[in-house]
ZAKOLVEX-266564 format. One record per residue (C-alpha): x, y, z; residue number from 0. Coordinates in nm, 3 decimals, decimal comma, padded with zeros to 5 digits. Layout:
# ZAKOLVEX-266564
<atom X="X" Y="Y" Z="Z" num="NUM"/>
...
This chain:
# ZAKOLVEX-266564
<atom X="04,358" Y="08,577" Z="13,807" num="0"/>
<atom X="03,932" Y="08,555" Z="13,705" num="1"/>
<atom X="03,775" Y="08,362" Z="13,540" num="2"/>
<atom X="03,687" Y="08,644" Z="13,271" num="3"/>
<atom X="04,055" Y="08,795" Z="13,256" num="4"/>
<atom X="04,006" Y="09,046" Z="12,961" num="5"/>
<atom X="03,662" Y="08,953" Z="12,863" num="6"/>
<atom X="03,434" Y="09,218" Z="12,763" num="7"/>
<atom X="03,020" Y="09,153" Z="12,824" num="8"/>
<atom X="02,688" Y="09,354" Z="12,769" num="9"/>
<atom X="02,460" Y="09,301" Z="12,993" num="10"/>
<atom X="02,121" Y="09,413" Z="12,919" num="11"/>
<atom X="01,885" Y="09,491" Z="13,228" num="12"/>
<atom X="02,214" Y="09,542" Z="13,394" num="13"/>
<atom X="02,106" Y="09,849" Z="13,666" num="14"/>
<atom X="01,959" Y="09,638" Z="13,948" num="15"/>
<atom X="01,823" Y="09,284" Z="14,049" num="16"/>
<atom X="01,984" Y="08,988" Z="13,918" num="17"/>
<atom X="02,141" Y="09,202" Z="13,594" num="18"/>
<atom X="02,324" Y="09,454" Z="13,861" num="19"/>
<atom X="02,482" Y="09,098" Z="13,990" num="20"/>
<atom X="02,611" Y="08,999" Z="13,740" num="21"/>
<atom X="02,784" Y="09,309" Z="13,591" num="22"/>
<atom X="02,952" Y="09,286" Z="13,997" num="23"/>
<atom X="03,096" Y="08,952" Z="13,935" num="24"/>
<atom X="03,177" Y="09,001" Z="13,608" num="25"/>
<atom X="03,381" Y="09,236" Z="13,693" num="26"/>
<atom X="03,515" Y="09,080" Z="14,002" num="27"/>
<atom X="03,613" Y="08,785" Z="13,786" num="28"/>
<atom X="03,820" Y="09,047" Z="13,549" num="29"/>
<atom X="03,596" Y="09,144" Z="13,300" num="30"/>
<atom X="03,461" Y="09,495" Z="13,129" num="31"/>
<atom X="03,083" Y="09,522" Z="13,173" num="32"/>
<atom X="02,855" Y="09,772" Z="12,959" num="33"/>
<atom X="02,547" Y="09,817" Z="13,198" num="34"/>
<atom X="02,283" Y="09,838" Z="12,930" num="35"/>
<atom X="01,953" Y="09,908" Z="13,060" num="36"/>
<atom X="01,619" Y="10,137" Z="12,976" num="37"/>
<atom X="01,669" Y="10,345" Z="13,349" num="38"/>
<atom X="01,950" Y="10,573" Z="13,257" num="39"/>
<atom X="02,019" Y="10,699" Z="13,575" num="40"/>
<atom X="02,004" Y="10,349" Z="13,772" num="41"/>
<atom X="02,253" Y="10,224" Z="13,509" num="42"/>
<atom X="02,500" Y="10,502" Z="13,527" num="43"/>
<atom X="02,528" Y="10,507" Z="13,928" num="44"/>
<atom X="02,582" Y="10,057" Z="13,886" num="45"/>
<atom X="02,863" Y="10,168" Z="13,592" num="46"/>
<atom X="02,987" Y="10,428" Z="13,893" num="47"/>
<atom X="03,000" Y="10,147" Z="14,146" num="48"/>
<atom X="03,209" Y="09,931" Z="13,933" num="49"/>
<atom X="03,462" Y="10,186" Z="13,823" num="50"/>
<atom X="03,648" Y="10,207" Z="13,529" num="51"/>
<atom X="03,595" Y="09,892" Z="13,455" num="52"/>
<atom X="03,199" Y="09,925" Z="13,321" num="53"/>
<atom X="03,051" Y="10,169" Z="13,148" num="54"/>
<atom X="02,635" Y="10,266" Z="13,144" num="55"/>
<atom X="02,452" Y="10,238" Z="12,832" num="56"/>
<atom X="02,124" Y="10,345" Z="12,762" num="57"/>
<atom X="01,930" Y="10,038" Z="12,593" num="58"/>
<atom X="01,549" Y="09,941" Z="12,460" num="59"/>
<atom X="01,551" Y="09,626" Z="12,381" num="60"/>
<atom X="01,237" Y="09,676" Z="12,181" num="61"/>
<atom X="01,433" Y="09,895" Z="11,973" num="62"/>
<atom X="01,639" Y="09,775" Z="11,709" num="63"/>
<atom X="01,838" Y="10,044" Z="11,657" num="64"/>
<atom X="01,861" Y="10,134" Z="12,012" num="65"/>
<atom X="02,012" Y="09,751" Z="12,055" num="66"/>
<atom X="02,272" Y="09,809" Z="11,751" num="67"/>
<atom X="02,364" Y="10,153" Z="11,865" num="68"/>
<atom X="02,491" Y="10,022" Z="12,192" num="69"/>
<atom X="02,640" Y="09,742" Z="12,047" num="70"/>
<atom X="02,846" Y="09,996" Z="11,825" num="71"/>
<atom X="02,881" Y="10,217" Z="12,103" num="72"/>
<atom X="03,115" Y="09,907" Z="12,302" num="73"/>
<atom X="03,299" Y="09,805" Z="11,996" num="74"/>
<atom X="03,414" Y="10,165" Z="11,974" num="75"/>
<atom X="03,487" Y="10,219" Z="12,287" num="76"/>
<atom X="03,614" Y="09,885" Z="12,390" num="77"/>
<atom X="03,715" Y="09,690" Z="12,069" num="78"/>
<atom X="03,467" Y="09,391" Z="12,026" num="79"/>
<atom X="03,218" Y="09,181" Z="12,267" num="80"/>
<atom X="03,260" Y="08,832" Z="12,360" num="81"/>
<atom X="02,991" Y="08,808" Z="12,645" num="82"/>
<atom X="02,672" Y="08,897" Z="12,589" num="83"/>
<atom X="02,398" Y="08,862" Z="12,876" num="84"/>
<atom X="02,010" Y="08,894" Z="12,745" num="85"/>
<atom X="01,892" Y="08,978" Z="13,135" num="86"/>
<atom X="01,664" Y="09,227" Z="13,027" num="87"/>
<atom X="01,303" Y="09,106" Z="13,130" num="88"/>
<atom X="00,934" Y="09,174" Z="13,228" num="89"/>
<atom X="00,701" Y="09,002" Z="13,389" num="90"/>
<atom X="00,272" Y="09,058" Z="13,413" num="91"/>
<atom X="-00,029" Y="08,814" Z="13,544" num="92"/>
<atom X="-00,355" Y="08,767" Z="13,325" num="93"/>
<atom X="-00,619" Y="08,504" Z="13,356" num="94"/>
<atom X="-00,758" Y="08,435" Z="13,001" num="95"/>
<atom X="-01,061" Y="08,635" Z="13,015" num="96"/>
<atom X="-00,792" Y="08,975" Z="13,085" num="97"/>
<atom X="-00,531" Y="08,895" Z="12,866" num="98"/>
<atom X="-00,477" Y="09,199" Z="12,574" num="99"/>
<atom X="-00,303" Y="09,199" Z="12,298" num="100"/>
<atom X="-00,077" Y="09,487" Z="12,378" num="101"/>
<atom X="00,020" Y="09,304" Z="12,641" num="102"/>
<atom X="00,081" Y="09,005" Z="12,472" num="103"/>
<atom X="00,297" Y="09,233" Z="12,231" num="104"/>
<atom X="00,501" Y="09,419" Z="12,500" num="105"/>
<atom X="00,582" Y="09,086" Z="12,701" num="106"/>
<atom X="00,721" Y="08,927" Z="12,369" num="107"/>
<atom X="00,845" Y="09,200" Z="12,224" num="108"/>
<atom X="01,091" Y="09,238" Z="12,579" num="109"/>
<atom X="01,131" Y="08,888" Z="12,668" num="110"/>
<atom X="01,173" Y="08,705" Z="12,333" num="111"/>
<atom X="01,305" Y="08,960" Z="12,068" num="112"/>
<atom X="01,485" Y="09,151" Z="12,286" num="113"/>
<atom X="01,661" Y="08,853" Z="12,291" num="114"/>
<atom X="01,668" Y="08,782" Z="11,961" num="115"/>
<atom X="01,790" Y="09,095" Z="11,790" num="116"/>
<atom X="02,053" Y="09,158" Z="12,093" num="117"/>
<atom X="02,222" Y="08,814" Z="11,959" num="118"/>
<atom X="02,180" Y="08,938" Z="11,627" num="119"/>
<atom X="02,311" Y="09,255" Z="11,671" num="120"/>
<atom X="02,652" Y="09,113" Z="11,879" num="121"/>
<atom X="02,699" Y="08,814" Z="11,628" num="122"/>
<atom X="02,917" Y="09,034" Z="11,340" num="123"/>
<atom X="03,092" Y="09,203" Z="11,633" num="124"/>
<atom X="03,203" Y="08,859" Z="11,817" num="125"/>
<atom X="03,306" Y="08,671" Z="11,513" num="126"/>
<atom X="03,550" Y="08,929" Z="11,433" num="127"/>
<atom X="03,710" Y="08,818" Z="11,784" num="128"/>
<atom X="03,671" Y="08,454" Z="11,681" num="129"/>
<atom X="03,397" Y="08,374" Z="11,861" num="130"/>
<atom X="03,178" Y="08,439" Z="12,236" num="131"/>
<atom X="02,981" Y="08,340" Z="12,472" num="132"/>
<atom X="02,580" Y="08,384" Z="12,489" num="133"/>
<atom X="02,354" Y="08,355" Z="12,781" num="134"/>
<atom X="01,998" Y="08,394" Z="12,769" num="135"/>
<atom X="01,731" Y="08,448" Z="13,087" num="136"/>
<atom X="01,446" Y="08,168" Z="13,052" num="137"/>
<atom X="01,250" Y="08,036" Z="13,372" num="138"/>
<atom X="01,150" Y="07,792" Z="13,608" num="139"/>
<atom X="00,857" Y="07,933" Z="13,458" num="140"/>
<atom X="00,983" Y="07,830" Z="13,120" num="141"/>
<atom X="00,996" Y="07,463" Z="13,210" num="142"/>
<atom X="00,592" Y="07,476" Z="13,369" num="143"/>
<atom X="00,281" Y="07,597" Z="13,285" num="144"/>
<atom X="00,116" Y="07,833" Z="13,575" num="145"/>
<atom X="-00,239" Y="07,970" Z="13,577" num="146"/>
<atom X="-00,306" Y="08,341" Z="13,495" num="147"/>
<atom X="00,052" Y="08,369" Z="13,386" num="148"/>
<atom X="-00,018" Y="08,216" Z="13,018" num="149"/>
<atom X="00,242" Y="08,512" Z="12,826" num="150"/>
<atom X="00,483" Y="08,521" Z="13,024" num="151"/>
<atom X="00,536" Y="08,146" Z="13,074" num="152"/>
<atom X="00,513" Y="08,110" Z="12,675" num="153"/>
<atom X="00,796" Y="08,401" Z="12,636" num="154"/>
<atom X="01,049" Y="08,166" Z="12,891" num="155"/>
<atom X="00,957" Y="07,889" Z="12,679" num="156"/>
<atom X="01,063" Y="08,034" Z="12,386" num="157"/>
<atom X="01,381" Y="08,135" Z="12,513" num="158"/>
<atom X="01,445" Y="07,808" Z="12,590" num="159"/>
<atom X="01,388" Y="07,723" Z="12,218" num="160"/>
<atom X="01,581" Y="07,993" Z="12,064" num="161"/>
<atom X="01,899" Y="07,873" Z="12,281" num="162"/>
<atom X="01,938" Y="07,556" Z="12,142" num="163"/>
<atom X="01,807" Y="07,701" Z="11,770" num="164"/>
<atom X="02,111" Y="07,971" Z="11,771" num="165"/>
<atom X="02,329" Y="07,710" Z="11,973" num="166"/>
<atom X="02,356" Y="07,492" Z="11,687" num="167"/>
<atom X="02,350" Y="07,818" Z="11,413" num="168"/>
<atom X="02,676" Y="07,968" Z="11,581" num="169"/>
<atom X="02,857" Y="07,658" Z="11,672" num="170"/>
<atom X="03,069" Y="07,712" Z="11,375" num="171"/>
<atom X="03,125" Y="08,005" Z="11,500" num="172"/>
<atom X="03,259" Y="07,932" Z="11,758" num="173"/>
<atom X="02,961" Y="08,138" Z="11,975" num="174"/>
<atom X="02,861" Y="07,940" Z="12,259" num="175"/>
<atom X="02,473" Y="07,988" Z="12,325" num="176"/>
<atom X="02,332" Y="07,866" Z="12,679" num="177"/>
<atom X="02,056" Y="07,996" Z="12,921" num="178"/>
<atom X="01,988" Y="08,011" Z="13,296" num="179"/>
<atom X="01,630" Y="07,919" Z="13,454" num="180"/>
<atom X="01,633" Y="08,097" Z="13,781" num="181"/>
<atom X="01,371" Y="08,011" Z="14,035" num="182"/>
<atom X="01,247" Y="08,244" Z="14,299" num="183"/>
<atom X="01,494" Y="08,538" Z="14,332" num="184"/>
<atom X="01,483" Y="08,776" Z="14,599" num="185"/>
<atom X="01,456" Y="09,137" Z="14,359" num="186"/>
<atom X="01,237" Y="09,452" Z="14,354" num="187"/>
<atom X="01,099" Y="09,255" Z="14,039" num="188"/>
<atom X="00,962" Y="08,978" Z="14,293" num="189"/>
<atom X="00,767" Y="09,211" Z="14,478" num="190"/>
<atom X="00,592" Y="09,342" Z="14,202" num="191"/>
<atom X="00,524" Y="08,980" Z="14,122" num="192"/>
<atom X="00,383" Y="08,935" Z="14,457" num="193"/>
<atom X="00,160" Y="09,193" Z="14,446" num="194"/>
<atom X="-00,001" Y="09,066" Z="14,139" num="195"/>
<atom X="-00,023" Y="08,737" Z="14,304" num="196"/>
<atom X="-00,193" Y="08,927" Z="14,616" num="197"/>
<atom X="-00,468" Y="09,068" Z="14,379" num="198"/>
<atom X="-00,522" Y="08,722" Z="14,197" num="199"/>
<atom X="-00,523" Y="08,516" Z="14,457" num="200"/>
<atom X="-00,697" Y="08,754" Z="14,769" num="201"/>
<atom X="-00,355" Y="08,707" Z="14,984" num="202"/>
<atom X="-00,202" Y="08,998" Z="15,164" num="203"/>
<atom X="00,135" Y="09,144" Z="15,014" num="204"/>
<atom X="00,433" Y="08,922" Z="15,142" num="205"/>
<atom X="00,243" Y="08,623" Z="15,192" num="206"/>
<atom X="00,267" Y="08,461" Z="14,892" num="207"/>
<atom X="00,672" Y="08,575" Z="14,863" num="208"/>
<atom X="00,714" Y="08,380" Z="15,210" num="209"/>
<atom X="00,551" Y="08,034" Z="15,064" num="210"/>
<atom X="00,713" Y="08,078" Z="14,717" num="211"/>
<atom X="01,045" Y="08,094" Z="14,976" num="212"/>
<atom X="00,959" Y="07,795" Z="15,196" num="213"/>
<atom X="00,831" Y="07,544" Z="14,961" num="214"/>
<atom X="01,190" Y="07,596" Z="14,786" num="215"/>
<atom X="01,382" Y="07,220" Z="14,893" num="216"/>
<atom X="01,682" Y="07,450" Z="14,993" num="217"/>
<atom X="01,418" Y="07,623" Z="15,217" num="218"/>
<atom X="01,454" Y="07,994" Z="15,074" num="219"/>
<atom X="01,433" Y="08,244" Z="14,809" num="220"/>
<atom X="01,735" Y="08,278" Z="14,586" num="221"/>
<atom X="01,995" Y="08,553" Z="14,605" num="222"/>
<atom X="02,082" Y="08,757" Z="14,278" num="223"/>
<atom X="02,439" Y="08,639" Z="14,383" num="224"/>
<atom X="02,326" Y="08,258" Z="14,332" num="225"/>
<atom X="02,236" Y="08,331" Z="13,991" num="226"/>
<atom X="02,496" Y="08,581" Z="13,915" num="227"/>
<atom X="02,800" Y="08,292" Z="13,976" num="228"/>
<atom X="02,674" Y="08,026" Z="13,768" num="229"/>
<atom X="02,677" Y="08,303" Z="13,495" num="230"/>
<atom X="03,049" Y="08,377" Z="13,487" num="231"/>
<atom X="03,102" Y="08,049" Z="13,504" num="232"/>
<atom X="02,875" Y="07,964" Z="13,175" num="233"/>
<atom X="03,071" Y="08,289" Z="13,028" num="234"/>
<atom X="03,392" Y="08,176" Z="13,118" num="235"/>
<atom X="03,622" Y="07,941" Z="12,888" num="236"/>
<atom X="03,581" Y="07,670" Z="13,194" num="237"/>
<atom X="03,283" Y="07,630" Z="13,025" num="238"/>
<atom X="03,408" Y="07,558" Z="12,663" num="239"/>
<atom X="03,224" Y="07,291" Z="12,544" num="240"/>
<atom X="02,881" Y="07,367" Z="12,700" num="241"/>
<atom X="02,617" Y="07,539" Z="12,447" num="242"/>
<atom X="02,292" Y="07,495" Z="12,396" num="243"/>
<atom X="02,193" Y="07,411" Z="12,725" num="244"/>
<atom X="01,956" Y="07,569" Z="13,012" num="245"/>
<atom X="02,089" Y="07,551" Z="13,356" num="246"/>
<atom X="01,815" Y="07,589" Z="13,622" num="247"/>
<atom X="01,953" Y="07,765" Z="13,930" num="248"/>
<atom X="01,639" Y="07,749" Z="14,194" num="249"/>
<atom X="01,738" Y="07,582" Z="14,472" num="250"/>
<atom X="01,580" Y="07,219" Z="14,340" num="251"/>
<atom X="01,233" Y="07,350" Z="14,275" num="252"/>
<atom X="01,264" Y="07,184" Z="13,899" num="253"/>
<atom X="01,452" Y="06,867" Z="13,789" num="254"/>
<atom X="01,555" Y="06,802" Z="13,429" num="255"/>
């Protein structure tokens, strides 16, 4: 028996990285994942790997109507939601001086309302199954400020925020709202982060992925799996009376 015995879950930013995780142990733990993500193809071949049991959904979460039209598209198909997993996120470096406002834009319009109008787009569908289960992607870099990465920092902050905010709004709903802080995860994201970090701070690529890994008190860089398991377990009904609360899974790098 899993923990998420006939659960169904959206994950958004579900094709690869720490998103392609958790749609695995979702459905190892007995749930029905839609793999929502903006690469079509990468999403349908991580829907193929998981069999009948997900299904691929092509997703913007910058879109409104892109967001409600998959939404729609798993209640028909499926009959309701009751996870929902807000995965979907971007990350860029600016020092002050290079910041732009259509960056700015683009980083909050992924990492914060993405958020946003996913919740508010699954919200009618899961109280018509009497409630669900909400989890948000903040930061350690939500909990910190670090230079040259002013946005992106601000956008895990607010994620925070907005998880207690709808945390207390859907209580009554019985719509459990928490988040996860991951640390330093081992993805194809992270090496695009340390490339950035390479041009910022003169270091040739890898380097500053290998310190980011050894100054971690468990002594490495986290696995997508290490993330992906304290998700299910926030989704699952073991969890019942957690909401509104951020669980940091990095290996000790933050304490709170």
């Amino acid at each position: 028996m899993g923990m998420l015995d006939g659960k169904i879950g959206l994950v958004t930013g579900g094709a690869r990285g720490i998103g392609r995780a958790i749609c695995e142990a979702c459905v190892r733990e007995g749930a029905r994942i839609a793999v929502a993500d903006l690469r079509e193809s990468e999403a349908q071949e991580t829907a193929n790997s998981l069999g009948d049991a997900a299904m691929a959904i092509t997703m913007d979460v910058t879109d409104a109507s892109s967001i409600q039209n998959g939404v729609a598209t798993v209640e028909e198909a499926w009959g309701g939601i009751d996870l929902l997993v807000n995965n979907a996120g971007i990350f860029n470096m600016a020092s002050i001086d290079k910041i732009t406002p259509e960056d700015y834009r683009h980083q909050y319009d992924v990492n914060v309302g993405g958020t946003i109008f996913a919740i508010q787009a699954v919200v009618p569908v899961m109280r018509k199954r009497g409630g669900g289960a909400i989890i948000n992607f903040a930061s350690q870099a939500g909990r910190r400020g670090e230079p040259n990465i002013t946005i992106y920092c601000s956008t895990k902050a607010a994620i925070i925020s907005v998880t207690q905010s709808l945390a207390l709004e859907l209580a009554g709903d019985n719509i459990r709202v928490n988040a996860i802080a991951p640390g330093v995860i081992d993805t194809p994201m992270w090496d695009i982060v340390d490339a950035q970090f390479s041009e910022y701070e003169g270091k040739p690529i890898g380097q500053k992925k290998r310190e980011v890994g050894d100054a971690v008190p468990l002594g490495r860089m986290g696995d997508p799996a290490d993330v992906a398991d304290p998700c299910v377990f926030l989704a699952s009904d073991t969890a019942r009376y957690i909401t509104a609360q951020t669980l940091n899974v990095d290996g000790g790098n933050w304490m709170s």
